[in-house]
C-alpha positions in Angstrom: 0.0 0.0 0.0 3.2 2.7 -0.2 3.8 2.4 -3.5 1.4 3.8 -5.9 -0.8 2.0 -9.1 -3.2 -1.0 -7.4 -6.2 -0.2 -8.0 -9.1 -1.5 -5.8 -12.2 -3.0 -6.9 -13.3 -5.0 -3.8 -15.6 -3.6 -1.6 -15.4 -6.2 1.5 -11.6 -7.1 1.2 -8.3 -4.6 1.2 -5.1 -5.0 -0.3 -2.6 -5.3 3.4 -6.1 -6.9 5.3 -6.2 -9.6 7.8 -7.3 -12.4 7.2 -9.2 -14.8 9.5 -9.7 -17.7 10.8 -6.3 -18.5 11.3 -5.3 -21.9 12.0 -3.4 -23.0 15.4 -0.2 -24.9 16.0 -1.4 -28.8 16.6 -5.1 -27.7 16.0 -7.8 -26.8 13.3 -5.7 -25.6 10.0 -7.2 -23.2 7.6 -6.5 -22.3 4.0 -7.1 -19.6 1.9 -6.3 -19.5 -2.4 -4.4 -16.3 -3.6 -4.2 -16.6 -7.4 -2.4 -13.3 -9.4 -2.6 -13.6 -13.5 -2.0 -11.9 -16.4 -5.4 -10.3 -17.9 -4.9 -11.0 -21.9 -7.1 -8.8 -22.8 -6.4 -5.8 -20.6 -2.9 -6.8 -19.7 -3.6 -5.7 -16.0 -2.2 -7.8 -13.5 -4.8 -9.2 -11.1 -5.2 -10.3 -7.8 -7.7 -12.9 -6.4 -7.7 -13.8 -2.6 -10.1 -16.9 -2.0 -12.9 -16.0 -4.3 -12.8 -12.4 -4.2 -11.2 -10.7 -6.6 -9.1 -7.7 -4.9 -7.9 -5.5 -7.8 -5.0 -5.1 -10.4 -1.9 -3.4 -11.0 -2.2 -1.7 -14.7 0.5 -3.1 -17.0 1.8 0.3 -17.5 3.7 -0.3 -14.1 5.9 -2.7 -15.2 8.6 -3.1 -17.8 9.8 -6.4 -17.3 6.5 -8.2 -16.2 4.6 -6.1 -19.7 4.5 -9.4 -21.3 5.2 -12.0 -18.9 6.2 -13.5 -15.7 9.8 -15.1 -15.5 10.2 -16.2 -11.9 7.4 -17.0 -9.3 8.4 -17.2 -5.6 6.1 -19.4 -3.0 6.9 -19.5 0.4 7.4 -16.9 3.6 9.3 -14.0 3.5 10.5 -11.8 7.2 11.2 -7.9 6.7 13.8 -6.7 9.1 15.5 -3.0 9.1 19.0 -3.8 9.6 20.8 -3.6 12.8 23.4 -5.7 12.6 21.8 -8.6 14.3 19.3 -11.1 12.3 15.7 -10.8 13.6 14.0 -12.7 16.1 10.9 -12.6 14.2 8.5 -15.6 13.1 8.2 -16.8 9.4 4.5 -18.5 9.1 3.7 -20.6 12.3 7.4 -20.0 13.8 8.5 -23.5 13.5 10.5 -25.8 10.8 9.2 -27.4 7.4 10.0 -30.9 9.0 7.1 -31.1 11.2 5.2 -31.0 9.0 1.2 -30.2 8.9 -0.7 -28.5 11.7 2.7 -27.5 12.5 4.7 -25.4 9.7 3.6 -23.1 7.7 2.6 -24.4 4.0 1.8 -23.8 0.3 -0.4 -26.1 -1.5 -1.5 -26.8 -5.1 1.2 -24.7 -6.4 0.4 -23.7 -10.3 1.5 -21.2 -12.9 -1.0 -20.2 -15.8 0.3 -20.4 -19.2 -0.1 -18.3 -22.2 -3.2 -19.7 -23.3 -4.4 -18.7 -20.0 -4.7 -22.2 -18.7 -3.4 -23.6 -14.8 -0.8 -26.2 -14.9 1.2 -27.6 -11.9 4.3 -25.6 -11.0 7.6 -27.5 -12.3 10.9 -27.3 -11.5 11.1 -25.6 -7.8 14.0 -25.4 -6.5 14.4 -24.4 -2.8 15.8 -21.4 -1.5 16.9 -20.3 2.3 19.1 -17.5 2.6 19.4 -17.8 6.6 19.2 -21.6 7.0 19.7 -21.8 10.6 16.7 -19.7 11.4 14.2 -20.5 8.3 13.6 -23.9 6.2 11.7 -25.5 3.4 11.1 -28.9 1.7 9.0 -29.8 -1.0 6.5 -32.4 -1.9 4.1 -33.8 -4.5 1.6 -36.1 -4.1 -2.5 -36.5 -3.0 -5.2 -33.8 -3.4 -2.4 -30.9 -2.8 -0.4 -31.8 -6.2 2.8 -29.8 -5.4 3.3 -28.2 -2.0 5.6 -26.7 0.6 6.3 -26.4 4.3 8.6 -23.6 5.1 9.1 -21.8 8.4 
């Protein structure tokens, strides 16, 4: 919401909102599906959280994203001003991908859409840590959740 160009078009969700329920460590788990795509018509860049969708960004904000998308990222990220030290803060529950469901944080049903406008699984992931003493992830494939991550 500091930088300029989203424009709005939801009138029961914001762009920065909470969402709720969230789910508990070792209890009830709850999901939500963000999808962003590539209007062909309009060439906007859109936004969908669960089944609402949120807004766009107008394809005159971008140079490199004006025709297409070259690198999707999946997973936490933690913002920290420097200071010298590496922050204490949390990255989705607070614990490690290895424990796994009702525990970590995770990404399901990973998927890119295509030129033709169509949703394939996501290929080819590779993994990424930059502090991994503090912050994990592993990757999986299998059952009703296709490809999927844990990372915290």
């Amino acid at each position: 919401m500091l930088c300029p160009g989203f424009f709005q078009t939801s009138r029961t969700i914001s762009l920065g909102a909470a969402i709720s329920p969230i789910s508990t460590y070792n209890g009830e788990q709850y999901d939500v599906a963000f999808m962003i795509w590539k209007d062909p018509k309009s060439e906007n860049w859109w936004l969908k959280v669960g089944n609402e969708v949120i807004g766009y960004w107008p394809s005159s904000l971008f140079t490199d994203l004006r025709n297409h998308a070259t690198l999707i990222a999946y997973g936490g990220e933690v913002y920290f001003v420097s200071s010298g030290k590496h922050t204490s803060t949390q990255m989705g529950s607070g614990h490690f991908p290895d424990e796994g469901l009702g525990k970590a944080a995770y990404a399901r049903n990973l998927e890119v859409i295509d030129r033709a406008n169509n949703l394939n699984a996501a290929s080819n992931l590779q993994l990424y840590t930059d502090k991994p003493n503090c912050y994990g992830v592993t990757k999986w494939y299998g059952g009703v959740w296709h490809n999927y991550i844990y990372f915290g």
